[in-house]
N, C-alpha and C positions, 0 to 999 in steps of 0.2 A: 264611218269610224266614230266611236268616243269618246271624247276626252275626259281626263283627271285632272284633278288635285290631291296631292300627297301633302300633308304637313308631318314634319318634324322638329323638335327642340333641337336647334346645331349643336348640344353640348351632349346630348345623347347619339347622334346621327345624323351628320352636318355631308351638305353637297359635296364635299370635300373628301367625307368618308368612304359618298357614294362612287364618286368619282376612281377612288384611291382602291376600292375593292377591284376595278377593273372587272367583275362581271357579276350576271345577277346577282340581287340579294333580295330574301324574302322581307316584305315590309310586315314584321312582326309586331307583336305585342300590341296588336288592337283590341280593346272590349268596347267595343261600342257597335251596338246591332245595326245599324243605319248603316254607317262605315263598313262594318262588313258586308254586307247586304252589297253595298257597290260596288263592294272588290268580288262578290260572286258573279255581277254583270261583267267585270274586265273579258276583252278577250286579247289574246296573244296579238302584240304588234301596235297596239294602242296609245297613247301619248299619254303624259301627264305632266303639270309643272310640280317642280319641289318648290316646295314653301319652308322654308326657317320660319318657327312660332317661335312666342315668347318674346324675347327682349326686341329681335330683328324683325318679324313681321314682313316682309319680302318673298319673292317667287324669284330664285336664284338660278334655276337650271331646267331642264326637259330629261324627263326619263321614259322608257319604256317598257311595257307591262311586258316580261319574258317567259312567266309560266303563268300559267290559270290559277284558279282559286283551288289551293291545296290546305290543308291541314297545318295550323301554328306550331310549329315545333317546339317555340320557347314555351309551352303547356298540354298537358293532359288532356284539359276539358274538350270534349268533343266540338264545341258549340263554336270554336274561333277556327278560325281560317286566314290564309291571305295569299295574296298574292305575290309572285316577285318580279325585282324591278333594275335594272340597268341604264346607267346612265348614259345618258344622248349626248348633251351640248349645254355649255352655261348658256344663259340670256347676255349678251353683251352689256347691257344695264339692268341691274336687279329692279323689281316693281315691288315699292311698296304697297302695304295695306292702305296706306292715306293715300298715295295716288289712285287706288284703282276705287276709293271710295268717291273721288272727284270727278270722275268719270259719268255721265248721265248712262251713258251705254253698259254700262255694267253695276247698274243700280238696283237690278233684279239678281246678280252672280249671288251662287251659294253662298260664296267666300265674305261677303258684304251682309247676308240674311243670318247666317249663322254661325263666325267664325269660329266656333268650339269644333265641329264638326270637321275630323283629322283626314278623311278620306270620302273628296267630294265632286259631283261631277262639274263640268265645266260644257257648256255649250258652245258650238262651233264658232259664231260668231266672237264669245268672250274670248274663246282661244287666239284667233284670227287680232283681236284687237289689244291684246297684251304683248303675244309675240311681237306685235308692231311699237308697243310702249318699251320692250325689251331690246329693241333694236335688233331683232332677225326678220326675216323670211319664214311666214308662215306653213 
């Protein structure tokens, strides 16, 4: 299995929204070729943490990739895509960006190399050591 990272601004599309939708919802309105590139690899069943960018900077919640990589509805252009996504479980303590940068073991995470980057993967081990920063059960 492989894991994600989803960021969104929480004033656009906050865990809360995700939550409150109670079932999938496509993570729209990406332009960015790499990002969606990743969300072409997702398959149905997958993990990913939400991350609030901008002001809060944190991995607030665990979502799960519900449909495959379908066609952006909020657009025409052929070229974008995404995936959709339902929410799991908050993290019982959200992780910030400064803690996971203080971390030696997640020194190499996307999330640390290139945080512009909205839709990113997460490797087993980073997932396994945040969920444990977050205070769940991996």
């Amino acid at each position: 299995m492989a894991y994600w990272l989803f960021k969104s601004e929480p004033g656009t599309w906050s865990w809360q929204d995700q939550v409150a939708k109670g079932a999938p919802e496509q993570w729209d309105g990406v332009r960015n070729y790499q990002a969606r590139n990743n969300m072409r690899q997702m398959q149905v069943g997958e993990l990913g943490f939400f991350y609030h960018s901008v002001n809060e900077k944190r991995i607030v919640g665990i979502v799960r990739v519900a449909a495959a990589c379908h066609p952006d509805t909020t657009t025409d252009d052929p070229r974008w895509e995404c995936v959709d996504v339902e929410a799991v479980r908050p993290l019982r303590v959200p992780v910030s960006l400064e803690q996971i940068k203080q971390e030696p073991e997640l020194a190499d995470m996307v999330l640390v190399k290139n945080s512009r980057l909205s839709v990113q993967p997460v490797t087993e081990a980073e997932w396994v050591h945040i969920c444990k920063m977050g205070g769940i059960d991996p």
